[in-house]
C-alpha positions, 0 to 999 in steps of 0.5 A, spaced: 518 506 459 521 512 455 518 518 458 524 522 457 521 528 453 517 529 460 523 529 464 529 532 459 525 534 454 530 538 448 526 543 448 520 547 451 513 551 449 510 554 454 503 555 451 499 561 455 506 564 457 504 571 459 508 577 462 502 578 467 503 575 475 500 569 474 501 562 471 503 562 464 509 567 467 510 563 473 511 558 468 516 561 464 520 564 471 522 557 473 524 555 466 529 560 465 532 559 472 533 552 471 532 548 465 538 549 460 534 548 453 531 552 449 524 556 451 519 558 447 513 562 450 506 561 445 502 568 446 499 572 439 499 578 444 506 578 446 514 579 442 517 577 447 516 574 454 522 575 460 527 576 454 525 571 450 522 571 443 515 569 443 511 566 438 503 567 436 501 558 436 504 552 436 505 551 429 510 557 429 515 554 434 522 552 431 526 546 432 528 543 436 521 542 441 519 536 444 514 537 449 509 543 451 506 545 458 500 548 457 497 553 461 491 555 458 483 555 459 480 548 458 475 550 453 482 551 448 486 545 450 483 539 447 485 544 439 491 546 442 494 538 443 491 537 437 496 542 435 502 539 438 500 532 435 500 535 428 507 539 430 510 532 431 512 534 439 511 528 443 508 530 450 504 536 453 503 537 460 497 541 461 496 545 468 490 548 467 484 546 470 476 544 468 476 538 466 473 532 469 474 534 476 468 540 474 463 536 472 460 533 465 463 538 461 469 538 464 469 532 463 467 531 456 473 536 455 477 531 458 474 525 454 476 529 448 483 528 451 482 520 451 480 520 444 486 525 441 491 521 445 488 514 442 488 517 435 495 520 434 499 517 440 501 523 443 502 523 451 499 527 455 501 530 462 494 531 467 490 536 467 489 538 472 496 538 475 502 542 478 506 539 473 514 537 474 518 538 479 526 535 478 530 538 484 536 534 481 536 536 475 534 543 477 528 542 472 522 546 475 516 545 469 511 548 474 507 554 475 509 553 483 512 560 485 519 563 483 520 564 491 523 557 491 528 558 487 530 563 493 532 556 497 532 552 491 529 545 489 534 540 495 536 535 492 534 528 495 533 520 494 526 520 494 521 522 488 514 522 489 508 522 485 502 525 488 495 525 484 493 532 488 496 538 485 495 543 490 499 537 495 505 536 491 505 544 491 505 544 498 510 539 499 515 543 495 514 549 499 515 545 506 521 542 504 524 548 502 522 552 507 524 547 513 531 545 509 532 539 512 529 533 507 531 534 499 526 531 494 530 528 487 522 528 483 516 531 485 510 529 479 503 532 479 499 528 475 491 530 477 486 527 473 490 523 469 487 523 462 493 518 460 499 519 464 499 514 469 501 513 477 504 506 473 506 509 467 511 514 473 512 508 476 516 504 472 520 511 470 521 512 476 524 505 478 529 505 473 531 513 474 538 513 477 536 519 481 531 515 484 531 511 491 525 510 493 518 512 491 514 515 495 505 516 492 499 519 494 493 517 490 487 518 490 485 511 485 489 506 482 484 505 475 490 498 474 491 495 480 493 489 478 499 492 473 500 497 479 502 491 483 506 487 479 510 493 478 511 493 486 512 487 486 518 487 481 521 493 484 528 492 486 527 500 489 522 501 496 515 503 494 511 507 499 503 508 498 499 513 501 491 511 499 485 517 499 479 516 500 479 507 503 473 509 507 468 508 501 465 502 501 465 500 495 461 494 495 455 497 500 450 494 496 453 487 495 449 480 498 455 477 500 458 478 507 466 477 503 464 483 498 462 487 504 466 487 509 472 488 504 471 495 502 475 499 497 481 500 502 482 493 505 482 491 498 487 495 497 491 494 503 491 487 502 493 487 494 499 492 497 501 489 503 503 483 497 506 486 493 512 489 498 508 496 498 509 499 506 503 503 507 503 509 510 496 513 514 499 521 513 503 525 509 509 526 513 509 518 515 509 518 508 515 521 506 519 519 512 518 512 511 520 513 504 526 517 506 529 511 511 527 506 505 532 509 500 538 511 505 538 505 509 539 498 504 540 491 506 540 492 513 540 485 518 533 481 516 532 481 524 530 487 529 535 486 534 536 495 537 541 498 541 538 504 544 544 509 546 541 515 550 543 520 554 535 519 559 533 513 562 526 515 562 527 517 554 530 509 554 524 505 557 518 509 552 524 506 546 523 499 549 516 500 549 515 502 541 521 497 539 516 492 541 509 495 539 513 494 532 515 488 532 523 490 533 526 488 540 531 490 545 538 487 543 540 483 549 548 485 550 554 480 550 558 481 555 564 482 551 560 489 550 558 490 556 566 490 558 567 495 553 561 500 556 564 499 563 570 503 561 567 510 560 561 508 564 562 510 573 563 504 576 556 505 579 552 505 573 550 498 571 550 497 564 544 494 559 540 496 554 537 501 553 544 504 555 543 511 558 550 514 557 548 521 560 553 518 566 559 516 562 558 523 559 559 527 565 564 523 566 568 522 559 565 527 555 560 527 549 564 525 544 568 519 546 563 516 551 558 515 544 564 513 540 566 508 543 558 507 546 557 507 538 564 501 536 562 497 542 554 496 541 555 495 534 560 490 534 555 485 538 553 480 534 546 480 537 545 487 535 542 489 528 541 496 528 543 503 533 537 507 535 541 514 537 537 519 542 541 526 540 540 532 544 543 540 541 544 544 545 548 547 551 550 541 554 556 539 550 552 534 547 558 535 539 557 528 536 560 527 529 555 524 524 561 522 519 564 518 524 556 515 526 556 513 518 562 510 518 561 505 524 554 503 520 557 502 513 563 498 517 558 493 520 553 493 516 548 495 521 544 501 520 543 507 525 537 511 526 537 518 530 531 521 534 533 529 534 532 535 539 535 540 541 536 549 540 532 550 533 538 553 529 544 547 532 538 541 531 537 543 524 545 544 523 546 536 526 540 534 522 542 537 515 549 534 515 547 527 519 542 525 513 547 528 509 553 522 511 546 517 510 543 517 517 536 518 517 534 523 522 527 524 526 524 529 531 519 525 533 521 519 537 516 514 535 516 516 528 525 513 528 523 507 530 516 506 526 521 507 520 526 503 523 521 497 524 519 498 515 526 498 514 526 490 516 520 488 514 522 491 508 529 487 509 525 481 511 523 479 503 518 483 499 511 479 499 509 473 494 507 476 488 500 477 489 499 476 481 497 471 475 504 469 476 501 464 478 497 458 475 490 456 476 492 450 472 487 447 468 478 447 470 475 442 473 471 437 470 463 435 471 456 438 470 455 446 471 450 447 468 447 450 475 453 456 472 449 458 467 443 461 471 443 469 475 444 470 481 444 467 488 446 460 487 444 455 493 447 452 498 448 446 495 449 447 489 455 453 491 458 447 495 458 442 489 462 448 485 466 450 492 468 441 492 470 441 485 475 446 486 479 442 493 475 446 498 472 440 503 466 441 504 461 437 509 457 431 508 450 433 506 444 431 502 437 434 499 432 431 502 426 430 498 420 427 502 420 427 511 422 419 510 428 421 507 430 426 511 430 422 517 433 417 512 439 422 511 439 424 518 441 417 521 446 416 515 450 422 517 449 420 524 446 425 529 445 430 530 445 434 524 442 440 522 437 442 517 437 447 512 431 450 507 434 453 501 429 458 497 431 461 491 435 467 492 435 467 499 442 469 502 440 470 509 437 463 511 439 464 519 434 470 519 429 468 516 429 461 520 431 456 515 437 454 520 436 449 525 442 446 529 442 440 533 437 436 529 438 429 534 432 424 531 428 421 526 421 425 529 424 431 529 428 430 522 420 429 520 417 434 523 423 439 521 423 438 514 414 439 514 416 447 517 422 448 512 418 445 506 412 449 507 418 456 509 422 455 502 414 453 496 415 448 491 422 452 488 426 450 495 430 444 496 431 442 504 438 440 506 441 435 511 447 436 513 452 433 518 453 438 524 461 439 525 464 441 531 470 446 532 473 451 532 475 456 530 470 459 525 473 462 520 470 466 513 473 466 506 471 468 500 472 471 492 470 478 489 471 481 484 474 488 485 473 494 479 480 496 481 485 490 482 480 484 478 478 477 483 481 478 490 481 473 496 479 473 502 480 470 509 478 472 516 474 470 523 468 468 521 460 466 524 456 472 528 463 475 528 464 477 521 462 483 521 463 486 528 470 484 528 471 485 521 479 481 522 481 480 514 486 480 510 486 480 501 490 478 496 489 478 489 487 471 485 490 466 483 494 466 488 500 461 490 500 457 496 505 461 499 502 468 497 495 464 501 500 463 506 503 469 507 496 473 507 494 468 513 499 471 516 496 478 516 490 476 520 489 480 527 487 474 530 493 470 530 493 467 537 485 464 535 489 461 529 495 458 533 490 455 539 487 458 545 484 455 551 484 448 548 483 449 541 487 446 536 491 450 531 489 451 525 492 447 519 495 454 515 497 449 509 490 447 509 487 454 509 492 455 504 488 451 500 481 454 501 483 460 499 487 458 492 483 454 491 477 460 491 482 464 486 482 459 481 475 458 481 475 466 479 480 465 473 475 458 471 468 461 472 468 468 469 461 468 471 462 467 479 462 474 481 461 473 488 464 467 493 462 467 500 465 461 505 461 464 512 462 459 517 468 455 515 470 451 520 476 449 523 475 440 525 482 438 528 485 444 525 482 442 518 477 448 515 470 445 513 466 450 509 460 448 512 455 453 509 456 458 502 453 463 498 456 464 490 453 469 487 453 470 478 453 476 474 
């Protein structure tokens, strides 16, 4: 996407421009002290402005100008960016506030935004936001203080996109202030009247200076455009998510859209696209930051610790395998070449505690021959480096650590501690040479853990990539009613889609019922279906075991008379197994029909182990979120119950996300128990909820 007038505009007005301490003068300052093309200040009150020529409105501008940053109050913006429109200048970056975040009024202002964009094809940048910050290029168009320029913008091979403009500020200023991580972009986009976080997205991935990019949003209007774009990228993408704890669906009747809530949706849509996740701020940037400068690592996780304590060595083991790495087991040609630095007292395996060898042989040949000989094992991936500065003669040269990784392909990783002024030091010029350093222990080998699960393939494309294929044939006629479907009537829809379902059969009369249930054989159970009714279990509309013709009868007297004259009675062949699972179909406002599977029965909801992905699904993509299920030993067998049939499961859960694309008006599907007979999934009871 060409938004090149945002990021390298030939020429720049700066409307509000002002020679009062405040932002349209910030705005000004940080033009001058970096960007190289023409600034025109815009201010009926003032000549001239820093030096330069100002100019009364927008229209008095000359040639060339491209885009406009507007730092104005929001009652004024809207006739200003119709200006722009009509001067012909093709974006405008607006930095005020008082738009939709202040309310109706706000929000009209900003509507207003929408409609100009609509009507003449204009861009147009927030409101609401920080602005730009490209520290490569040095292009400051923010009204973020001058004082940076007192460290200056560090270049880095992360940009990041963040909808909170105060955030992106303060990310700017700790970077600056603490010196040790660069950024390339810093986009502040807030309320997002037009430019998006995918609009920024595709930008981004196809922007030299761009590594990774790294974004915290607070809503993703496109999910589904967002997705296919990380799905796509060739460059990693790291989410931070606000405001996942909102139970988006609070109201809704089934237990599928419940138990999803904004947030698993989200996780489940990123987790398929090949997004990495992050919980905090700092996790985000760090992940992102070992994302750019580690690429094509090894797919396994097999880590040679190299330290200097032993206790430091075990709590490493510990967190390697919390995070799906291991401890490589060493050959012993490795071990060989450790003993020859080492003491011949000191035993060696991994983690390697150098210390000994260091006070016999000195830092830097034991770490340069403890480097080369652990990354020459076959049986190793990558090299975790415990690295201490200060007094104990602990000199390393991260040159040379960068070159053993580049020579054998396998990354290595630095947890840092030491004296402030040395570390920072060690830290600046180790990530200089390409080694991702870290302060704290269990964020090195949490980033190193992203860095191969990224290696290990992107996730299936959770998108309409794949094909739902052509609709089922036969009589839905039931689909053109409103809201909840019934049981049976759900199942049929469930079995023409390829979802097995169990045997059953509407009784009509008490002889029929016993008829029924010793056709399907006993026992059997017995269900009273009332219209609109979600919850039969509650309402006692559910009994198990049914064992005979007498009490089928009678059964079907107590249902009939619960359910009136609208209600069916169904009977159903009682199935056995294990596990019992959930699956289900929504539709999400912000990703469109989403999948669902997860450990069903009475523990749908006090467990809540689920996993999404976006419909239609392909097999593999079906596969692949089973996979991300907690309950994977359940799944597997346990205490003598046979594994689950994960292909079969697949099926369920493709088989739900064509019927989303088949049958618009399904808004709601809800599989709740499906039961595991010999392995295979057997939907035994369904809700299907139509808008």
């Amino acid at each position: 996407m060409d938004l090149d007038f945002f990021f390298k505009p030939n020429g720049i007005a700066v409307v509000g421009a002002t020679k009062k301490m405040k932002g349209g003068y910030a705005i000004v300052v940080n033009l001058k002290a970096g960007y190289k093309g023409p600034i025109y200040p815009v201010n009926p009150r003032y000549d001239e402005i820093e030096g330069l020529a100002c100019y009364p409105d927008i229209e008095s501008v000359p040639d060339p100008v491209e885009l406009a940053v507007v730092f104005v109050p929001a009652p004024a913006v809207p006739g200003i960016v119709r200006a722009c429109a009509k001067r012909g200048i093709k974006g405008v970056m607006i930095e005020s506030a008082g738009f939709s975040e202040t309310g109706p009024e706000g929000a009209a202002l900003q509507q207003e935004l929408k409609d100009i964009v609509a009507e003449t094809g204009i861009r147009v940048w927030g409101p609401n936001c920080v602005g730009l910050v490209d520290a490569k290029n040095r292009h400051v168009f923010s009204f973020v203080s001058p004082a940076i320029w007192n460290e200056g913008p560090i270049p880095g091979r992360v940009s990041l996109v963040v909808q909170s403009g105060m955030l992106a500020g303060g990310f700017l200023v700790d970077t600056m202030s603490h010196g040790t991580m660069g950024v390339s972009k810093v986009c502040s986009i807030g309320n997002k009247a037009d430019v998006s976080e995918t609009d920024l997205l595709q930008y981004l991935l196809s922007d030299p200076d761009t590594e990774a990019v790294a974004m915290y949003l607070e809503s993703i209007p496109d999910g589904r455009l967002f997705t296919r774009l990380c799905a796509g990228a060739k460059k990693p993408v790291v989410v931070l998510k606000g405001g996942k704890s909102e139970r988006g669906a609070a109201a809704a009747m089934s237990h599928t859209a419940s138990l999803a809530g904004n947030g698993a949706v989200v996780s489940g849509a990123l987790a398929a696209a090949g997004v990495t996740e992050a919980v905090d701020f700092k996790q985000m940037m760090d992940l992102s930051r070992a994302l750019a400068m580690v690429k094509n690592p090894p797919s396994s996780g097999r880590v040679a610790v190299l330290t200097y304590s032993g206790g430091a060595g075990i709590i490493s083991t510990d967190f390697l395998y919390e995070q799906g790495l291991s401890a490589a087991t060493l050959s012993g040609g490795t071990k060989e070449a450790l003993a020859r630095v080492f003491p011949e007292w000191m035993p060696v395996n991994n983690p390697v505690d150098l210390w000994p060898a260091v006070e016999k042989n000195g830092a830097g040949p034991v770490y340069t021959a403890a480097m080369e000989a652990v990354a020459a094992d076959e049986g190793v991936d990558a090299l975790l480096l415990h690295v201490y500065i200060g007094g104990l003669a602990l000199t390393l040269d991260p040159d040379h650590m960068a070159a053993v990784a580049k020579k054998t392909g396998k990354p290595v990783f630095i947890w840092l501690i030491g004296e402030a002024a040395g570390a920072r030091n060690f830290h600046l010029k180790a990530q200089e040479a390409g080694i991702p350093v870290f302060r704290e222990l269990y964020r090195a080998v949490e980033c190193m853990a992203a860095v191969f699960h990224q290696a290990r393939g992107k996730r299936h494309a959770p998108l309409p990539d794949a094909s739902a294929g052509p609709a089922p044939s036969g009589d839905f006629s039931f689909l053109e009613r409103s809201g909840v479907l019934d049981e049976y009537d759900a199942k049929k829809l469930l079995a023409a889609c390829g979802v097995e379902t169990v045997a059953e059969a509407v009784a009509d009369s008490p002889e029929k019922a016993a008829a029924l249930a010793q056709e399907l054989g006993f026992p059997v159970v017995m269900k009273g279906l009332a219209p609109g009714e979600v919850h039969k279990t509650e309402r006692g509309l559910v009994t198990l075991g049914v064992a005979s013709g007498e009490q089928a009868e009678k059964e079907y007297a107590r249902l009939s008379g619960l359910v009136g004259e609208k209600g069916r009675v169904l009977v159903q062949k009682q199935a056995a197994g294990g596990p019992e699972l959930i699956c289900g179909m929504f539709r999400d406002p912000q990703f469109g029909p989403t999948v669902m599977a997860g450990l069903g029965g009475v523990y749908a909801e006090v467990l809540a182990d689920t996993a999404f992905g976006l419909a239609p699904l392909s097999e593999d993509a079906a596969v692949d979120l089973i996979g991300r299920l907690k309950t994977q030993k359940l799944l597997d067998g346990f205490r003598n119950t046979p594994p689950v049939d994960r292909k079969a499961l697949a099926r369920v859960l493709t088989a739900l996300g064509n019927l989303a694309v088949w049958f618009p008006r399904v808004s709601q599907v809800d599989v709740n128990p499906l039961i595991c007979v010999k392995g295979k999934p057997v939907a035994v009871d369904a809700t299907v909820i139509l808008e």
